[in-house]
C-alpha positions as a printed NumPy array, in Angstrom:
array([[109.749, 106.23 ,  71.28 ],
       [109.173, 105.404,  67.944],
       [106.33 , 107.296,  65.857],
       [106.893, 110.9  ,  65.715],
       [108.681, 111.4  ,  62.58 ],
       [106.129, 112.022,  59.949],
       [106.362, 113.607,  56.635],
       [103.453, 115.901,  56.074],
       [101.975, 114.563,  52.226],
       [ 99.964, 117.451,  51.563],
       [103.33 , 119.576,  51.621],
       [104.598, 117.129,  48.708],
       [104.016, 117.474,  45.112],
       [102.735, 114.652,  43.618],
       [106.041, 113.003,  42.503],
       [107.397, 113.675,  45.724],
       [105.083, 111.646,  47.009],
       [105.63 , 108.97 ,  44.989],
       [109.507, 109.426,  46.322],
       [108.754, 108.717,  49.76 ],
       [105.956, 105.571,  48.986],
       [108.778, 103.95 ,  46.781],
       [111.11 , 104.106,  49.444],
       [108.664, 103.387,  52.171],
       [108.432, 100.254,  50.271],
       [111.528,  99.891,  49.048],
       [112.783,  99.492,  52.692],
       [110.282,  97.01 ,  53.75 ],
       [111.119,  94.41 ,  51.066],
       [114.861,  95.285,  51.982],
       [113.881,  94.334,  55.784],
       [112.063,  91.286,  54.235],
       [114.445,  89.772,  52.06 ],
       [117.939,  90.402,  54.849],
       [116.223,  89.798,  58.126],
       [112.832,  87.289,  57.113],
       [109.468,  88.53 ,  56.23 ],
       [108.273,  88.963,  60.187],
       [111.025,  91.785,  60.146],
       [108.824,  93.679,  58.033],
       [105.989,  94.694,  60.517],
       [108.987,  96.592,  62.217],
       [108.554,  99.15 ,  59.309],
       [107.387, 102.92 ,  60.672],
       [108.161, 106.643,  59.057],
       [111.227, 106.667,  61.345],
       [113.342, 104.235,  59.828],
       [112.167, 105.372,  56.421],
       [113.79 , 108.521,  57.52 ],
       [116.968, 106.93 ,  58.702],
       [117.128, 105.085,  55.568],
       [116.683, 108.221,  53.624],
       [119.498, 110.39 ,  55.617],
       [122.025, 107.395,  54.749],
       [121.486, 106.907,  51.393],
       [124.294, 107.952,  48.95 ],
       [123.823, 109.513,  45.615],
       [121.649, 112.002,  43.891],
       [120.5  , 109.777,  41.278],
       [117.038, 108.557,  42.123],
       [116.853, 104.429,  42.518],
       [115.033, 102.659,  39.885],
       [110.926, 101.635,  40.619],
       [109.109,  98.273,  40.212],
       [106.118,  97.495,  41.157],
       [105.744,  94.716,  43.651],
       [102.972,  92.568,  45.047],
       [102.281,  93.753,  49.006],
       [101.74 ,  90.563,  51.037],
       [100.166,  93.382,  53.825],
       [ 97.53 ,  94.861,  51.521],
       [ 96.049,  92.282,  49.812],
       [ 98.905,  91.905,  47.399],
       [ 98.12 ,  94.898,  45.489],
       [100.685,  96.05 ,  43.303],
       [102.87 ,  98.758,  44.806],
       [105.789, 100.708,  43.657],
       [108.756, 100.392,  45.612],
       [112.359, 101.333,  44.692],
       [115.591,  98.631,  44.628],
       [117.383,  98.848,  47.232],
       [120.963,  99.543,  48.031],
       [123.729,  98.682,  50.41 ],
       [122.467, 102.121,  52.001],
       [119.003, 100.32 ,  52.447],
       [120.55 ,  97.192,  53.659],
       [122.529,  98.826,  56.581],
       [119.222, 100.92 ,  57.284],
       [117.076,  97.717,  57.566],
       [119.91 ,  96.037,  59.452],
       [120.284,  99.408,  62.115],
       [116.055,  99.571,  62.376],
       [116.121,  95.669,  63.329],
       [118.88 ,  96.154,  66.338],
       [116.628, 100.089,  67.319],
       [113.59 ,  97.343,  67.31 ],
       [115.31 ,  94.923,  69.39 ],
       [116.188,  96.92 ,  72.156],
       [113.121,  98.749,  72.449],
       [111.111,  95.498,  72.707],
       [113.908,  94.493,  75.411],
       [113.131,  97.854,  77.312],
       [109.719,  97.58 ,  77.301],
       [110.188,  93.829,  79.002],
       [112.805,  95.284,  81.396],
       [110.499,  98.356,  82.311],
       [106.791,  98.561,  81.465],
       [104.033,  96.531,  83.018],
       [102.287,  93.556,  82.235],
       [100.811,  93.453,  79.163],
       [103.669,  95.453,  77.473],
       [105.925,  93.384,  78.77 ],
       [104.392,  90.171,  77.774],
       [104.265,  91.412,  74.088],
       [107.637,  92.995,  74.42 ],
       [108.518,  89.233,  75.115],
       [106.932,  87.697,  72.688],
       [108.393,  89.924,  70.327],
       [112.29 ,  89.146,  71.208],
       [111.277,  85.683,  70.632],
       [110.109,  86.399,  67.285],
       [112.81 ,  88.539,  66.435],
       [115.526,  87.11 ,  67.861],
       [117.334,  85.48 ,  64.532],
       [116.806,  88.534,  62.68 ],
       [118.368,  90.088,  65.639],
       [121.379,  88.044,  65.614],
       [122.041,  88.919,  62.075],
       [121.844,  92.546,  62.18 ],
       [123.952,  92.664,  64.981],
       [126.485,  90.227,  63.174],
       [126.772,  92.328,  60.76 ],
       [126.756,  95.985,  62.489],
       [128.232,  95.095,  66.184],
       [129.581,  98.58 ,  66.685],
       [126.049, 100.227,  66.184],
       [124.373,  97.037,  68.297],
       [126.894,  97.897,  71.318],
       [126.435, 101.585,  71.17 ],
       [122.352, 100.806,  71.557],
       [122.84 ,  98.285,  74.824],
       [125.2  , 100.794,  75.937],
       [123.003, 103.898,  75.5  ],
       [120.511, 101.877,  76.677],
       [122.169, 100.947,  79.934],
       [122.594, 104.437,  80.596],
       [119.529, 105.749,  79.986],
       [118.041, 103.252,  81.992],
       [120.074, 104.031,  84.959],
       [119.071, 107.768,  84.954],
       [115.642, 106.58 ,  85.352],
       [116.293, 104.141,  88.132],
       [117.839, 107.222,  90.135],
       [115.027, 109.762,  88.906],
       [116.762, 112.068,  86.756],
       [115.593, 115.608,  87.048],
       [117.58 , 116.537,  83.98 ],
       [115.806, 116.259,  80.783],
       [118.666, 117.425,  79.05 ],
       [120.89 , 114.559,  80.763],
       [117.864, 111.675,  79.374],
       [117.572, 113.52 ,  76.394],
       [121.045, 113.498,  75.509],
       [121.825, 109.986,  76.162],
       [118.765, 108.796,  73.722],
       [120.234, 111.321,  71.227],
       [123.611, 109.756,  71.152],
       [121.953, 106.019,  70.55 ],
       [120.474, 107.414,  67.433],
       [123.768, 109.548,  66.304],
       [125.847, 106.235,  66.308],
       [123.963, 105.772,  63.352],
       [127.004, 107.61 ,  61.649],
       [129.45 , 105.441,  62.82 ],
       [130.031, 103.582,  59.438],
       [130.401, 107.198,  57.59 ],
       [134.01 , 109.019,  57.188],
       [134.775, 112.595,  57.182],
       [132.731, 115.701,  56.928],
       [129.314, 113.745,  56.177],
       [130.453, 111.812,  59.414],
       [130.725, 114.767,  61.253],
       [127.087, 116.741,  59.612],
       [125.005, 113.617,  60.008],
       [126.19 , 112.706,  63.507],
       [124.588, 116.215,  64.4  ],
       [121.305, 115.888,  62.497],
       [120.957, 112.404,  63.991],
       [121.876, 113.664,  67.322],
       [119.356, 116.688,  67.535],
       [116.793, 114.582,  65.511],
       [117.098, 112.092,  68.581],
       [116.823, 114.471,  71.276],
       [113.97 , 116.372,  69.274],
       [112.1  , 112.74 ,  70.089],
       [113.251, 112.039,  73.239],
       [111.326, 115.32 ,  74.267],
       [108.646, 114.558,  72.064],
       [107.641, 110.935,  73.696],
       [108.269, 112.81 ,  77.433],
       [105.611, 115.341,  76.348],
       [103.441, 113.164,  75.073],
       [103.553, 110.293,  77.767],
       [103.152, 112.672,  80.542],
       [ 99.706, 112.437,  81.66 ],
       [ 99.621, 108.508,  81.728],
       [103.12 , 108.266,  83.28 ],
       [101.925, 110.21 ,  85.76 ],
       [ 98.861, 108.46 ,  86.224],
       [100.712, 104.962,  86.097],
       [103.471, 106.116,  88.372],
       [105.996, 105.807,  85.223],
       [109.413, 107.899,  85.433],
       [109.114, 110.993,  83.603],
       [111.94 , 113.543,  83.257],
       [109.645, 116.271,  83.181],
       [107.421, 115.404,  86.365],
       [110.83 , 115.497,  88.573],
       [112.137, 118.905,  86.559],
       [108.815, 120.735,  86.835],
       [106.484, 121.538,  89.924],
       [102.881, 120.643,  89.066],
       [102.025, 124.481,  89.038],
       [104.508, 124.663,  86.222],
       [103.13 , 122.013,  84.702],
       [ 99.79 , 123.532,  84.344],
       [100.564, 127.153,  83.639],
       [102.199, 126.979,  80.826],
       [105.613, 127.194,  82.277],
       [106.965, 124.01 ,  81.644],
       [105.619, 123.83 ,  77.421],
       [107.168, 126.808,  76.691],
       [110.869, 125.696,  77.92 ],
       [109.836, 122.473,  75.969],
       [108.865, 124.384,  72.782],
       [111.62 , 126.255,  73.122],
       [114.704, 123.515,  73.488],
       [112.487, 121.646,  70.646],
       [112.55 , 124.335,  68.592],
       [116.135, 124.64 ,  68.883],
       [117.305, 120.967,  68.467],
       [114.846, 121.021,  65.003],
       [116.827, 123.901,  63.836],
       [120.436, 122.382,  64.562],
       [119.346, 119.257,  62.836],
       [117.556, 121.663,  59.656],
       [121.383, 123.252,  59.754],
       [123.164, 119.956,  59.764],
       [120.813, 118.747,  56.611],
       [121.799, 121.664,  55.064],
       [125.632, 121.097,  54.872],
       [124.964, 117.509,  53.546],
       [124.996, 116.697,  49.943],
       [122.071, 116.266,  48.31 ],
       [120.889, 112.964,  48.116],
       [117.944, 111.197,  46.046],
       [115.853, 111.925,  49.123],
       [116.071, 115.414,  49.543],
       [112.687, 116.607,  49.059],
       [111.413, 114.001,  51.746],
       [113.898, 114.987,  53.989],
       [112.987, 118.75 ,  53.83 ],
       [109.469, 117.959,  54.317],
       [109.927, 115.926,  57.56 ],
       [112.587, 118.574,  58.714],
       [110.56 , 121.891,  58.453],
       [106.849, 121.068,  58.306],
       [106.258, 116.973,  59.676],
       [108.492, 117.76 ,  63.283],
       [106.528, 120.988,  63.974],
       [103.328, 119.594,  62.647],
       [103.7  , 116.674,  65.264],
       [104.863, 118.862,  67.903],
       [101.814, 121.206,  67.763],
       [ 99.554, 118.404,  68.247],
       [101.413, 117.001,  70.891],
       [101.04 , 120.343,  72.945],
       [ 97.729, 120.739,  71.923],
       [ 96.525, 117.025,  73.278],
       [ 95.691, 115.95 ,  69.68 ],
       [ 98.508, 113.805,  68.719],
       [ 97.228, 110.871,  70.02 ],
       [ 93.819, 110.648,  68.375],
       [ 95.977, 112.246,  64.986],
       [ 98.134, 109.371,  65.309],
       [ 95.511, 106.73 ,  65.276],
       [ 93.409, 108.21 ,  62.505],
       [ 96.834, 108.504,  60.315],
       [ 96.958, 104.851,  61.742],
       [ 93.8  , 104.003,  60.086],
       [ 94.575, 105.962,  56.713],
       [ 97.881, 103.722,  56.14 ],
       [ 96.42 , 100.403,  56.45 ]])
Protein backbone atom coordinates (compact mmCIF):
# COMPACT_ATOMS: atom_id res chain seq x y z
CA UNK A 1 0.00 0.00 0.00
CA UNK A 2 2.88 1.95 -0.11
CA UNK A 3 3.38 4.65 -3.02
CA UNK A 4 0.72 7.15 -3.06
CA UNK A 5 2.05 9.91 -1.10
CA UNK A 6 3.78 12.20 -3.46
CA UNK A 7 4.73 15.75 -3.18
CA UNK A 8 3.95 17.56 -6.37
CA UNK A 9 7.71 19.52 -7.23
CA UNK A 10 6.40 21.84 -9.63
CA UNK A 11 4.16 23.32 -6.69
CA UNK A 12 7.62 23.96 -4.76
CA UNK A 13 9.81 26.88 -5.05
CA UNK A 14 13.10 26.10 -5.69
CA UNK A 15 14.42 25.99 -2.07
CA UNK A 16 11.58 24.06 -1.15
CA UNK A 17 12.67 21.67 -3.21
CA UNK A 18 15.85 21.46 -2.03
CA UNK A 19 13.92 20.90 1.57
CA UNK A 20 12.35 17.82 0.63
CA UNK A 21 15.69 16.23 -1.52
CA UNK A 22 17.79 16.94 1.73
CA UNK A 23 15.50 15.13 3.74
CA UNK A 24 14.72 12.50 1.21
CA UNK A 25 18.31 11.87 1.68
CA UNK A 26 18.79 12.68 4.90
CA UNK A 27 16.48 9.72 5.85
CA UNK A 28 18.08 7.19 3.71
CA UNK A 29 21.59 7.55 5.22
CA UNK A 30 19.64 7.58 8.66
CA UNK A 31 18.06 4.05 7.50
CA UNK A 32 21.65 3.15 6.38
CA UNK A 33 23.73 3.89 9.17
CA UNK A 34 20.80 2.34 12.23
CA UNK A 35 19.43 -0.60 10.34
CA UNK A 36 22.58 -1.62 7.53
CA UNK A 37 22.87 -0.27 4.10
CA UNK A 38 20.20 -3.02 2.49
CA UNK A 39 17.63 -1.03 4.72
CA UNK A 40 18.03 1.72 2.44
CA UNK A 41 16.20 0.40 -0.75
CA UNK A 42 13.13 0.48 1.72
CA UNK A 43 13.22 4.34 1.14
CA UNK A 44 9.78 5.73 -0.77
CA UNK A 45 7.94 9.42 -0.48
CA UNK A 46 5.86 7.84 2.31
CA UNK A 47 8.24 7.47 4.94
CA UNK A 48 9.84 10.74 3.91
CA UNK A 49 6.50 12.04 4.88
CA UNK A 50 6.31 10.23 8.15
CA UNK A 51 9.67 11.39 8.91
CA UNK A 52 8.71 14.89 8.13
CA UNK A 53 5.29 14.92 10.34
CA UNK A 54 7.58 13.71 13.41
CA UNK A 55 10.23 15.90 13.27
CA UNK A 56 10.52 18.54 16.09
CA UNK A 57 11.62 22.06 15.67
CA UNK A 58 11.32 24.91 13.29
CA UNK A 59 14.87 25.37 12.78
CA UNK A 60 15.87 23.80 9.50
CA UNK A 61 18.69 20.79 9.98
CA UNK A 62 22.05 21.54 8.74
CA UNK A 63 23.10 20.15 4.81
CA UNK A 64 26.18 18.18 3.62
CA UNK A 65 26.70 16.84 0.73
CA UNK A 66 27.19 13.12 0.60
CA UNK A 67 28.39 10.55 -1.90
CA UNK A 68 25.07 8.32 -3.15
CA UNK A 69 26.20 4.67 -3.33
CA UNK A 70 22.61 4.36 -5.61
CA UNK A 71 23.51 6.96 -8.23
CA UNK A 72 26.80 6.50 -9.09
CA UNK A 73 28.11 8.18 -6.00
CA UNK A 74 27.30 11.55 -7.09
CA UNK A 75 27.39 14.06 -4.56
CA UNK A 76 24.00 14.79 -3.01
CA UNK A 77 22.77 17.05 -0.36
CA UNK A 78 21.17 15.49 2.42
CA UNK A 79 20.40 16.94 5.88
CA UNK A 80 21.82 15.34 9.51
CA UNK A 81 19.63 13.59 10.99
CA UNK A 82 17.93 13.59 14.31
CA UNK A 83 16.50 11.34 16.95
CA UNK A 84 13.17 12.35 14.98
CA UNK A 85 14.86 10.69 11.84
CA UNK A 86 16.08 7.79 13.77
CA UNK A 87 12.61 6.74 15.16
CA UNK A 88 11.23 7.45 11.50
CA UNK A 89 13.81 5.05 9.91
CA UNK A 90 13.28 2.64 12.79
CA UNK A 91 9.00 2.86 12.34
CA UNK A 92 9.51 2.60 8.14
CA UNK A 93 11.75 -0.68 8.77
CA UNK A 94 8.91 -2.52 11.11
CA UNK A 95 5.80 -0.77 8.15
CA UNK A 96 8.40 -2.68 5.63
CA UNK A 97 8.51 -5.77 7.53
CA UNK A 98 5.07 -6.51 7.80
CA UNK A 99 4.11 -5.65 4.45
CA UNK A 100 6.72 -8.06 3.00
CA UNK A 101 5.17 -10.65 5.66
CA UNK A 102 1.61 -9.91 4.15
CA UNK A 103 2.46 -10.21 0.85
CA UNK A 104 4.03 -13.94 1.78
CA UNK A 105 0.91 -14.68 3.88
CA UNK A 106 -1.52 -13.45 1.02
CA UNK A 107 -0.42 -12.82 -2.58
CA UNK A 108 0.58 -15.44 -5.09
CA UNK A 109 3.61 -16.87 -6.23
CA UNK A 110 5.96 -14.68 -7.37
CA UNK A 111 5.05 -11.98 -4.74
CA UNK A 112 5.31 -14.22 -2.31
CA UNK A 113 8.61 -15.64 -3.18
CA UNK A 114 10.11 -12.05 -3.16
CA UNK A 115 8.10 -11.13 -0.15
CA UNK A 116 10.25 -14.08 1.28
CA UNK A 117 13.26 -13.33 0.21
CA UNK A 118 12.88 -10.03 1.49
CA UNK A 119 12.15 -11.05 5.36
CA UNK A 120 15.26 -12.92 5.00
CA UNK A 121 17.13 -9.98 4.05
CA UNK A 122 15.60 -7.82 6.42
CA UNK A 123 15.21 -9.73 9.19
CA UNK A 124 18.24 -8.22 11.55
CA UNK A 125 17.29 -4.84 10.70
CA UNK A 126 13.93 -5.99 11.69
CA UNK A 127 14.89 -7.19 14.99
CA UNK A 128 16.42 -3.92 15.83
CA UNK A 129 13.72 -1.63 15.02
CA UNK A 130 11.41 -3.58 16.80
CA UNK A 131 13.91 -3.72 19.87
CA UNK A 132 13.88 -0.51 20.02
CA UNK A 133 10.06 0.59 19.23
CA UNK A 134 8.04 -2.72 20.48
CA UNK A 135 4.89 -0.76 21.18
CA UNK A 136 4.67 0.55 17.48
CA UNK A 137 5.96 -3.20 16.17
CA UNK A 138 2.89 -4.81 18.22
CA UNK A 139 0.35 -2.30 17.16
CA UNK A 140 1.44 -3.26 13.25
CA UNK A 141 1.09 -7.36 13.85
CA UNK A 142 -1.93 -6.46 15.64
CA UNK A 143 -3.52 -4.18 13.00
CA UNK A 144 -2.33 -6.50 10.78
CA UNK A 145 -4.07 -9.50 12.26
CA UNK A 146 -7.15 -7.69 12.03
CA UNK A 147 -7.14 -6.49 8.86
CA UNK A 148 -6.33 -9.70 7.63
CA UNK A 149 -9.22 -11.35 9.21
CA UNK A 150 -11.77 -8.93 7.61
CA UNK A 151 -10.51 -10.15 4.40
CA UNK A 152 -10.65 -13.82 5.19
CA UNK A 153 -14.51 -13.24 6.00
CA UNK A 154 -15.05 -10.76 2.93
CA UNK A 155 -15.68 -7.56 4.45
CA UNK A 156 -18.25 -5.51 2.68
CA UNK A 157 -17.32 -2.51 4.76
CA UNK A 158 -14.70 -0.35 3.37
CA UNK A 159 -14.97 1.84 6.14
CA UNK A 160 -14.39 -1.25 8.65
CA UNK A 161 -10.80 -2.21 6.29
CA UNK A 162 -10.16 1.24 5.98
CA UNK A 163 -10.22 2.03 9.47
CA UNK A 164 -8.21 -0.74 10.76
CA UNK A 165 -5.17 0.20 8.19
CA UNK A 166 -5.68 3.79 9.44
CA UNK A 167 -5.12 2.96 13.02
CA UNK A 168 -1.66 0.90 12.08
CA UNK A 169 -0.39 4.10 10.69
CA UNK A 170 -1.84 6.48 13.67
CA UNK A 171 0.20 4.39 16.26
CA UNK A 172 2.82 6.24 14.77
CA UNK A 173 2.00 8.85 17.61
CA UNK A 174 2.38 6.64 20.26
CA UNK A 175 5.84 8.00 21.46
CA UNK A 176 4.31 11.78 21.39
CA UNK A 177 2.55 13.42 24.67
CA UNK A 178 -0.22 15.80 24.82
CA UNK A 179 -1.96 17.94 22.32
CA UNK A 180 0.61 17.09 19.36
CA UNK A 181 -0.29 13.43 20.50
CA UNK A 182 -3.71 13.99 20.10
CA UNK A 183 -3.41 16.38 16.35
CA UNK A 184 -0.98 13.95 14.79
CA UNK A 185 -2.80 10.76 15.78
CA UNK A 186 -5.67 12.32 13.54
CA UNK A 187 -3.57 13.41 10.55
CA UNK A 188 -1.91 9.99 10.65
CA UNK A 189 -5.18 8.34 11.03
CA UNK A 190 -7.07 10.06 8.03
CA UNK A 191 -3.72 10.11 6.06
CA UNK A 192 -3.94 6.17 6.48
CA UNK A 193 -7.39 5.69 5.56
CA UNK A 194 -6.96 8.33 2.63
CA UNK A 195 -4.46 5.26 1.33
CA UNK A 196 -6.21 2.47 2.28
CA UNK A 197 -8.93 3.77 -0.26
CA UNK A 198 -6.43 4.83 -2.55
CA UNK A 199 -4.64 1.18 -3.08
CA UNK A 200 -8.57 -0.38 -3.13
CA UNK A 201 -9.22 1.99 -6.06
CA UNK A 202 -6.39 1.44 -7.71
CA UNK A 203 -6.04 -2.47 -7.37
CA UNK A 204 -9.52 -3.02 -8.42
CA UNK A 205 -9.43 -4.15 -11.87
CA UNK A 206 -6.57 -6.79 -11.30
CA UNK A 207 -8.05 -7.98 -7.97
CA UNK A 208 -10.87 -8.62 -9.71
CA UNK A 209 -9.31 -10.24 -12.46
CA UNK A 210 -7.00 -12.36 -10.05
CA UNK A 211 -9.85 -13.21 -7.75
CA UNK A 212 -8.05 -10.94 -4.92
CA UNK A 213 -10.37 -9.59 -1.94
CA UNK A 214 -11.40 -6.19 -2.58
CA UNK A 215 -13.58 -4.15 -0.20
CA UNK A 216 -15.11 -2.39 -2.90
CA UNK A 217 -16.12 -5.45 -5.24
CA UNK A 218 -18.27 -6.92 -2.12
CA UNK A 219 -19.71 -3.11 -1.22
CA UNK A 220 -20.62 -2.25 -4.81
CA UNK A 221 -22.78 -4.15 -7.52
CA UNK A 222 -20.88 -4.23 -10.83
CA UNK A 223 -23.53 -1.73 -12.31
CA UNK A 224 -22.30 0.61 -9.64
CA UNK A 225 -19.10 -0.03 -10.40
CA UNK A 226 -19.36 1.10 -13.90
CA UNK A 227 -21.71 4.04 -13.68
CA UNK A 228 -20.06 6.11 -11.78
CA UNK A 229 -21.81 5.29 -8.60
CA UNK A 230 -19.30 3.73 -6.68
CA UNK A 231 -16.17 6.75 -7.58
CA UNK A 232 -18.18 9.31 -6.49
CA UNK A 233 -18.86 7.80 -2.79
CA UNK A 234 -15.02 7.12 -3.08
CA UNK A 235 -14.18 10.74 -4.05
CA UNK A 236 -16.29 11.82 -1.69
CA UNK A 237 -15.09 9.87 1.76
CA UNK A 238 -11.45 10.69 0.16
CA UNK A 239 -12.11 14.01 -0.03
CA UNK A 240 -13.20 14.13 3.41
CA UNK A 241 -10.44 12.08 5.21
CA UNK A 242 -7.77 14.63 3.11
CA UNK A 243 -9.50 17.48 4.69
CA UNK A 244 -9.53 16.08 8.41
CA UNK A 245 -5.90 15.29 8.03
CA UNK A 246 -5.27 19.19 6.17
CA UNK A 247 -7.22 20.31 9.65
CA UNK A 248 -5.14 18.22 11.95
CA UNK A 249 -1.76 19.71 10.14
CA UNK A 250 -3.08 22.82 10.77
CA UNK A 251 -3.26 22.75 14.64
CA UNK A 252 0.37 21.37 14.71
CA UNK A 253 3.30 23.56 15.22
CA UNK A 254 5.23 24.39 12.57
CA UNK A 255 8.01 22.32 11.98
CA UNK A 256 11.21 22.61 9.58
CA UNK A 257 9.06 20.68 7.12
CA UNK A 258 6.18 22.66 6.71
CA UNK A 259 6.25 23.68 3.23
CA UNK A 260 6.67 19.89 2.17
CA UNK A 261 4.01 18.94 4.23
CA UNK A 262 1.52 21.50 2.72
CA UNK A 263 2.45 20.47 -0.65
CA UNK A 264 1.75 16.71 -0.16
CA UNK A 265 -1.45 17.68 1.90
CA UNK A 266 -3.34 19.97 -0.62
CA UNK A 267 -1.94 19.40 -4.11
CA UNK A 268 0.29 15.66 -4.13
CA UNK A 269 -3.05 13.54 -2.41
CA UNK A 270 -5.51 15.06 -4.95
CA UNK A 271 -3.02 15.02 -7.73
CA UNK A 272 -2.64 11.14 -7.12
CA UNK A 273 -6.19 10.64 -6.59
CA UNK A 274 -7.25 12.16 -9.97
CA UNK A 275 -5.07 9.86 -11.76
CA UNK A 276 -6.11 7.03 -9.95
CA UNK A 277 -9.84 7.65 -11.07
CA UNK A 278 -8.84 8.55 -14.29
CA UNK A 279 -6.76 5.05 -14.97
CA UNK A 280 -3.47 7.02 -15.27
CA UNK A 281 -1.80 6.45 -12.06
CA UNK A 282 -0.24 3.50 -12.95
CA UNK A 283 1.63 4.46 -16.10
CA UNK A 284 2.25 8.14 -13.93
CA UNK A 285 3.75 6.10 -11.36
CA UNK A 286 6.21 4.29 -13.49
CA UNK A 287 7.32 7.27 -15.54
CA UNK A 288 7.88 9.25 -12.03
CA UNK A 289 9.62 5.78 -11.43
CA UNK A 290 11.91 6.35 -14.23
CA UNK A 291 12.52 10.21 -13.48
CA UNK A 292 13.92 9.30 -9.80
CA UNK A 293 16.44 6.83 -10.71
Amino acid sequence: MFGYIRPVFTRMQGEEQEDFRSCYCGLCRCMGQRFGQISRLLLNYDFVFLAMLLWKGKEKPEREMKRCPYVCFRRKCSCRGNADMERAAALSVILSWWKFKDSVRDEKALKKAAGAIAMMVMRRAYRRAAKAYPEFDEAVERGIAELSALEKKNCESIDETADCFARILCSAAEAETGDRRRVLEQLLYHVGRWIYLADARDDLQRDEHGGAYNPLLFRFTREQRTDGTMDERLRATMLHSRNLAGAAFELMEENAWSGSIRNILYFGLPSVARAIFDGEWKNRKEKLRKDEA
